[in-house]
N, C-alpha and C positions, 0 to 999 in steps of 0.2 A: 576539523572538517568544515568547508564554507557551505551554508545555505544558500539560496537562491529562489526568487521566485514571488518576492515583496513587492515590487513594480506591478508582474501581472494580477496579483490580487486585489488593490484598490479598485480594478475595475470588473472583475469578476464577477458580484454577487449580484450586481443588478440584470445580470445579462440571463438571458434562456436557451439553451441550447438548441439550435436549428440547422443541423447538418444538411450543406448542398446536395443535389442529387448530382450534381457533376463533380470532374474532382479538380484539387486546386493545384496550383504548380510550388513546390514546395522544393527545396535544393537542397543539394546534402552540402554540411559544414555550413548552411545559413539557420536551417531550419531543422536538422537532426543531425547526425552525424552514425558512422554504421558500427557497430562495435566491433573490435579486432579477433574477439572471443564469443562471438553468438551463444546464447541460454542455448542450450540441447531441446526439446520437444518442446519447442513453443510457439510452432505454427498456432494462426489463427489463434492468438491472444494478445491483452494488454498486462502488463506485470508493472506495478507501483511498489516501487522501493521505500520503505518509510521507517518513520519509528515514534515511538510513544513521545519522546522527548522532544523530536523537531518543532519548531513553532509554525514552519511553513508547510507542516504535513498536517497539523492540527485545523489549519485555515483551509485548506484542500479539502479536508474531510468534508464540510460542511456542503460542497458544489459537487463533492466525487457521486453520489449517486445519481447527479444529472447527467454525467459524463457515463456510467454506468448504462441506464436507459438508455441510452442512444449506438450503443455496441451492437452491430448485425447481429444477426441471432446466430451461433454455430461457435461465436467467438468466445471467448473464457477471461474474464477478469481476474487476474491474481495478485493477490498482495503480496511484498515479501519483504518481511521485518529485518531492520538492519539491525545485526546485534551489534554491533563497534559502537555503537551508540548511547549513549544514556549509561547511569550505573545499575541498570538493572537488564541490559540490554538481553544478554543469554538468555536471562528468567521469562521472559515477554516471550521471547524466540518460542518456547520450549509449552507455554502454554498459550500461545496464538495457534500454533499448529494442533496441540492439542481439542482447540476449540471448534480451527476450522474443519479438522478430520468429525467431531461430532455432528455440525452444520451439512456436510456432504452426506454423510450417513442417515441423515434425517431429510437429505434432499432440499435442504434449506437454503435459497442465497444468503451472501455473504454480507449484504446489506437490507434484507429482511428485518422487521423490529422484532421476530422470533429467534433470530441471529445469536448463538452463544457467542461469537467470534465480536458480534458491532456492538451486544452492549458489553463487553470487556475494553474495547478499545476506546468506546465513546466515553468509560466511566475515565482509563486513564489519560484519557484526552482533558478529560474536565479538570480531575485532582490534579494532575500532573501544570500544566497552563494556567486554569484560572485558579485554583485553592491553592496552587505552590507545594505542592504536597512532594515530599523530596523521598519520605519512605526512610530517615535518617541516612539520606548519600551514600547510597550501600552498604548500610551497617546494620539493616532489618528487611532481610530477603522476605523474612514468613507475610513481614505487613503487608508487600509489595502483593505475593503469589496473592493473600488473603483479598485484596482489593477486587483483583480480576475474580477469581472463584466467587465470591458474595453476588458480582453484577453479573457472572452468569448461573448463575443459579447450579453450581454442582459442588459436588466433596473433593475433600484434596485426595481421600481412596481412588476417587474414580481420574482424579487427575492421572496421578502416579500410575495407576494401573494404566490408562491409553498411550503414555510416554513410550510404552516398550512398543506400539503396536507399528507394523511396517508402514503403514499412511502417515503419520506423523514421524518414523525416521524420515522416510520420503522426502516430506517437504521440508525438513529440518536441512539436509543433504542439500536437496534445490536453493535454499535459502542461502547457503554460502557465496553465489554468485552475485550478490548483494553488493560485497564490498567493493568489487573491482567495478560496480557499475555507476555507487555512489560516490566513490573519487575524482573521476571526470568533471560533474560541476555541481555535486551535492544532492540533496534530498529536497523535497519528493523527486523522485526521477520517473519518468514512463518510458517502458522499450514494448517498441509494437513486435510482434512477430521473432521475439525472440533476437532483432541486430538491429533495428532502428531507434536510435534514443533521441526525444524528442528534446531540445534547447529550451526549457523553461524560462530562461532568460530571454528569448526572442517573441515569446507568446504575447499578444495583444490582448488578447479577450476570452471567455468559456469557450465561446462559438467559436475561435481560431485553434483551440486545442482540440475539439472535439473533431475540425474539418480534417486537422493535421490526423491524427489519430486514423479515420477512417480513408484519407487517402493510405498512408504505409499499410494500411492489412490489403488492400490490394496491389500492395506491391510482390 
């Protein structure tokens, strides 16, 4: 699967996110494209398709809570882990959702430093990108589960136990829409509103993704 998305990042980090108060004129097939297959209940959201493994979902992560901040209020940011991904991909799936269904239940964002969900992801953000930490190329799942459990501070009891619970089949269910969304032109991907995916390849800057973004939710 090709990644994309290295162009817009050299210049991303310097920038501050300052969303217009008018909106921009933004075209379909230049600037997003509509999906064939729309996400089911995903008014009024943004969903980021990603994975522990991507290198250009790893470099997103660092500016995604700026992009974050700046979502009207009413709207719902959602991740959604691509398991095709990486050799541990299922296993991430299976305890992302476990983590995020804990963070909801405690009323916590997703990008909170209280967050079970951001520090698992940020730990394998780290080990995985900068220590090279491969978890023996899918030959030691337990290391892998152990990694994330440790940086979120719970037991593998209480893991296994939330597995069965219907919030985390839920979004495990939702999660499969993943694949057909990352094949188009790779990861990170964002779809506003459940059918507009935005071109990461066309993006200029934070502030042009942020502007893009907040024009599609009022569409």
């Amino acid at each position: 699967m090709k990644n994309v998305g290295y162009k817009v990042l050299s210049g991303l980090f310097i920038c501050v996110l300052s969303v217009k108060l008018f909106g921009i004129e933004i075209k379909e097939g230049t600037d997003y494209v509509v999906l064939k297959n729309p996400i089911p209940n995903a008014e009024n959201s943004v969903i980021e398709v990603y994975s522990y493994a991507c290198p250009f979902c790893f470099k997103y992560a660092k500016i995604l809570p700026q992009i974050i901040e700046k979502i009207p209020e009413g709207v719902e940011f959602r991740p959604y882990h691509l398991e095709q991904k990486g050799d541990y991909g299922k296993l991430a799936n299976e305890l992302f959702a476990v983590l995020i269904a804990k963070d909801r239940q405690e009323g916590i964002r997703l990008f909170d430093s209280k967050s079970l969900f951001h520090r698992a992801l940020n730990v394998y953000f780290e080990e995985y990108h900068i220590h090279k930490n491969r978890w023996g190329d899918g030959r030691d799942p337990q290391s892998f589960l152990e990694t994330g459990l440790k940086a979120a501070g719970i037991s593998e009891e209480d893991y296994r136990q939330a597995l069965s619970t219907p919030e985390v089949k839920k979004l495990l269910k939702d999660w499969e829409s993943s694949y057909d969304i990352a094949i188009i032109q790779g990861i990170p991907a964002f779809v506003v509103n459940g059918k507009y995916l935005i071109k990461i390849s066309e993006l200029k800057s934070l502030d042009d993704l942020g502007e893009k973004i907040t024009e599609l939710l009022s569409r």
